[in-house]
C-alpha positions in Angstrom: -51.4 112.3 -96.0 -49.3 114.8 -98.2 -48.3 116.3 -95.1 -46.4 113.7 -93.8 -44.0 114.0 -96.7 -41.7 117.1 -98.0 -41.4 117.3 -101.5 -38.0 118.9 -103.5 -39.1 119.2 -107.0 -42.0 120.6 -108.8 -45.2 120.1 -106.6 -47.5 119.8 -109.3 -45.1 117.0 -110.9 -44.8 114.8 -108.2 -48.4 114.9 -107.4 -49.1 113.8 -110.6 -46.3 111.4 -109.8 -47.9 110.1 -106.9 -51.2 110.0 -109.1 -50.5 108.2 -111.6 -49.3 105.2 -109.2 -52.1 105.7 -107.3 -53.4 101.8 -106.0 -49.7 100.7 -107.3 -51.6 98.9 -109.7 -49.3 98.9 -112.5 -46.3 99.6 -110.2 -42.9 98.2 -109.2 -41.1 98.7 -105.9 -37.5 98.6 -105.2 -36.4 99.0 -101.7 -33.3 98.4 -99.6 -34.4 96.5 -96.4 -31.5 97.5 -93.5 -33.1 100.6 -91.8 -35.4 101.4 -94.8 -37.6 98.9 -93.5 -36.8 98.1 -90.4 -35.7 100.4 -87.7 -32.9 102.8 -87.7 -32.1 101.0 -83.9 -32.4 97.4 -85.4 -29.2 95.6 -86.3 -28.5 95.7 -89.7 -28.8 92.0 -91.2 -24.9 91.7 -91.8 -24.1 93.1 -88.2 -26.6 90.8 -86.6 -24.2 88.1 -87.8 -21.6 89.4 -86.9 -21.3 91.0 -83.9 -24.8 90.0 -82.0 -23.0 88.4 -79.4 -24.6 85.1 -80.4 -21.6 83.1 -81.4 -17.9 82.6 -79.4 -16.5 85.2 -78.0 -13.0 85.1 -80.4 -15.3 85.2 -83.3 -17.0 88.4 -82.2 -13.5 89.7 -81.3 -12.5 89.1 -84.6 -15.6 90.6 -86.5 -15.5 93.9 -84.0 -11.7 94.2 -85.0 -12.8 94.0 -89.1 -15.5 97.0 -88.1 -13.5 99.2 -86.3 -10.9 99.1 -89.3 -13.2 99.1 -92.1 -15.8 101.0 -91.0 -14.7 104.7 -91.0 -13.6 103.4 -94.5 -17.1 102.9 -95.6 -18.4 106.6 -94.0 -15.3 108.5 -94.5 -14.7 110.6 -98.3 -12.1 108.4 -99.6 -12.4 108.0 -104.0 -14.6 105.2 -104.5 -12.1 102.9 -106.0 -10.4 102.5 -102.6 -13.7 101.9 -100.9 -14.5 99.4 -103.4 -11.5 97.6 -102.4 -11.8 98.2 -99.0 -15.3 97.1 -98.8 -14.5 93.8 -101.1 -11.5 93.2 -98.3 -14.0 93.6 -95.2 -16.9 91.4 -97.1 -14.6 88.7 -97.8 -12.4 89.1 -94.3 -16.3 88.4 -92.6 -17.2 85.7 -95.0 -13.3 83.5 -93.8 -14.5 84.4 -90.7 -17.7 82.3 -90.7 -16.5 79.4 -92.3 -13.1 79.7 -89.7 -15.9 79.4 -87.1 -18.6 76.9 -88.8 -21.1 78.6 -89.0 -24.1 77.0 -89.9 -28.0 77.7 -91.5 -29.4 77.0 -88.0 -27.4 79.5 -86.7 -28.6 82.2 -88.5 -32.2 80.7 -88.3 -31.6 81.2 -84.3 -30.6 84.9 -84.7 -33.1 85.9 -86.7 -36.1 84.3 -84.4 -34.6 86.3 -81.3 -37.0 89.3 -81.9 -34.9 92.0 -80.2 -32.4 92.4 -82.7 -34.5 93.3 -85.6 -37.6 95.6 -85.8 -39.9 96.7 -88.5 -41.0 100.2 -89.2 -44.3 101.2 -87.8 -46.6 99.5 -90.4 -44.1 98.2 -92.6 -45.6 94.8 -92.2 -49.1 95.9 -93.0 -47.4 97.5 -95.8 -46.0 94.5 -97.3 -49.6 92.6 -96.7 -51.1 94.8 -98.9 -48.8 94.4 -101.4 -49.1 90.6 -101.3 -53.2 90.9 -101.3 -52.8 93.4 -103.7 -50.3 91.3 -105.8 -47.8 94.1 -106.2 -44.0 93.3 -106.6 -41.6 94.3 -104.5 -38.0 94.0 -105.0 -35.0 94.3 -101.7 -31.8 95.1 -103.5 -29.4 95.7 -100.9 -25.6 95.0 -99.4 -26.9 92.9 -96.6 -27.2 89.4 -96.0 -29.5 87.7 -98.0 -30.1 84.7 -95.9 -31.0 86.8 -92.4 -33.7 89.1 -95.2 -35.7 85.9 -96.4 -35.8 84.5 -92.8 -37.1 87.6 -91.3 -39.5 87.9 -93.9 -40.6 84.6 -93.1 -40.8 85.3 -89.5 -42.9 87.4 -90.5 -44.9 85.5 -92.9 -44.3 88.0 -95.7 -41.7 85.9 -97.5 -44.2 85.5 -100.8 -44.8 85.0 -104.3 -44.7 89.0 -104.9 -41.3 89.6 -103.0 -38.0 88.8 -104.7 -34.3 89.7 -103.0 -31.1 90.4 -104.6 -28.5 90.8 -102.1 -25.5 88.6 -100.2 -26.6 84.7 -99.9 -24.6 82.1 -98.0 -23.7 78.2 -100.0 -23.6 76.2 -97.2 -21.9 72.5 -97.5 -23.9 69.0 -97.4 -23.8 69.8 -93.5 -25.4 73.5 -93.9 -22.1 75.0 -92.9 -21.5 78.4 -94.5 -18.7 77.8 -97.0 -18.9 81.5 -99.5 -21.1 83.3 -101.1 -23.8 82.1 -103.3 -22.5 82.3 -107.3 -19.6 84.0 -105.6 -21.3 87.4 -105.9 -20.3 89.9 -103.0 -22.9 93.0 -103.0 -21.0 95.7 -101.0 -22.1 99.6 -100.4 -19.7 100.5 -103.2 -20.4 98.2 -105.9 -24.3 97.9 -105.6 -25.2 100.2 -108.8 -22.9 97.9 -111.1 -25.2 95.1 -109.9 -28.6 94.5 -112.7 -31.2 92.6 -111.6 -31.2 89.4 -111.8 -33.0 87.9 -115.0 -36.1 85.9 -113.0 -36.4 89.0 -111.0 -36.4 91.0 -114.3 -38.5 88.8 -116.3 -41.6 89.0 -113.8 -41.6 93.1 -113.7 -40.9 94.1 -117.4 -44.4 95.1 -117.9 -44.4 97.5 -115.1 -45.1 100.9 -116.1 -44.2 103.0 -112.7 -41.4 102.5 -110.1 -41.1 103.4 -106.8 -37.6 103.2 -104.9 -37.4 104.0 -101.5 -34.0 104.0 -100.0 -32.7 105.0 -96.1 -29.0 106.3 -97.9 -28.8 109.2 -100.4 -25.9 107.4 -102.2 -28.6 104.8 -103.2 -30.4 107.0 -105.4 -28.9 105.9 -108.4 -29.9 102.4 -108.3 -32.7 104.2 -109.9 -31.2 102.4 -113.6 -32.0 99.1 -112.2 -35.8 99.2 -113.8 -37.0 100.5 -117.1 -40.3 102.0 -116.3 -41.6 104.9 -117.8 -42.5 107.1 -114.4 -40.2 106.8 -111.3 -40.6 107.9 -108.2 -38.6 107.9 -105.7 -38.9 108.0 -101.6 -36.5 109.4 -98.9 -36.7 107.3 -95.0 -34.6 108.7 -93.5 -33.7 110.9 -89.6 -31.6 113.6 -89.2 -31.3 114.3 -93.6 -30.0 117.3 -94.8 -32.7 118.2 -97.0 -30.6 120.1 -99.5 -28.5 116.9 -99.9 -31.3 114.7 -100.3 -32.5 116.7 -103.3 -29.1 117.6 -105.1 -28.7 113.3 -104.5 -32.1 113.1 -106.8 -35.2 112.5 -104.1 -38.4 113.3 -105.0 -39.8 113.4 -101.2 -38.9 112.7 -98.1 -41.5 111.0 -95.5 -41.0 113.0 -92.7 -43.0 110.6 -90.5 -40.4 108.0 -91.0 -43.1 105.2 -91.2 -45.1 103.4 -93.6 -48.6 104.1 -92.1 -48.0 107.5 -94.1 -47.0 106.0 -97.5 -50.3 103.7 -97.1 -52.9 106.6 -97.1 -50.4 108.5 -99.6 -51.3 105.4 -102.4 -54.6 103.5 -100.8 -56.6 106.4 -99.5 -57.8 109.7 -100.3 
């Protein structure tokens, strides 16, 4: 229900907003997937690989050591061309760790089927059924790893025709050993707005009127210039927001509720 979200801008605007995509029949969603869809307590997808606990010690040593130094990088207000270094550094420090440690596809398969490192939102997953039933696209831009996204998903049994993912996938050798990233493209906190969608993705959405984006960080808002749609709306999950910064970043409304159960009667019921 409307009361389940705060909205920043002109009421009768963003109702009309929230009208007009009404069913998400004619609309396009672009989410990020660590802690937008899944639990602020859940691992993020690049953390479960690294630091779960799951592979040798001296590997987990190493990727705390690349946190603890990079990290307060990533959150502190350093200029953004230093964080985009920074950030390239750590991605590409975690990526010579893997293949240091031969990694492998199974690996990661095993994490991501241990169920109490990742959770989904309450009603997420129904969420994401009704898209598929509904045969609504849904796009997962985001900084984390690819690979641990799909297999979730598939965990799941979401991973479907309607879903598409642009973020950081493994290559993996003839013996599924990770050995770099996927058309060596790195997608790091600071460098995920200079990414465009990727054509397939592109192709299969450029007749989608509306947009809906749905982000757990502020700085995310201006992914906003990855569609071309004519109405765009765009959704705040997120605890403990300062609501004054959530507007000046560009929100429309924040779901106070934190869950999807609220976004599902906001565009499926009365």
């Amino acid at each position: 229900m409307l009361s389940d979200f705060e909205i920043f801008w002109d009421k009768n605007k963003i109702l009309e907003q929230i009208k007009i995509n009404k069913n998400l029949e004619n609309t396009v969603i672009v989410a990020d997937f660590d802690r937008t869809f899944t639990t602020v307590e859940s691992e993020a997808t690049w953390w479960l690989v690294l630091t779960s606990g799951y592979f040798w010690e001296e590997y987990h040593k190493k990727a705390q050591g690349l946190f603890d130094y990079y990290y307060p990088i990533e959150i502190w207000d350093y200029s953004h061309e230093y964080k985009s270094e920074k950030m390239l550094e750590w991605w590409e420090k975690a990526m010579d760790l893997m293949v240091d440690f031969w990694v492998t596809k199974d690996d990661i398969n095993t994490l991501v089927y241990d169920k109490d490192y990742v959770h989904f939102r309450q009603e997420a997953i129904n969420f994401l059924k009704i898209l598929y039933k509904k045969n609504i696209p849904i796009i997962f831009f985001s900084a984390g790893c690819g690979d641990v996204i799909e297999e979730l998903l598939k965990r799941e049994g979401l991973y479907n025709h309607n879903l598409f993912i642009e973020a950081d996938f493994f290559e993996y050798d003839e013996e599924n050993k990770v050995i770099w990233y996927k058309n060596k493209q790195i997608i790091h906190p600071e460098n995920k707005d200079t990414f465009p969608l990727l054509p397939d993705i592109k192709e299969k959405i450029k007749n989608k009127k509306n947009c809906i984006i749905m982000w757990d960080n502020p700085a995310d808002i201006k992914l906003k210039h990855l569609v071309d749609c004519e109405n765009i709306l765009s959704i705040a999950i997120l605890a403990n927001s300062d609501k004054k910064f959530l507007q000046k970043a560009g929100f429309d409304i924040l779901n106070k509720r934190q869950d999807f159960k609220s976004i599902i009667n906001l565009f499926f019921y009365k």
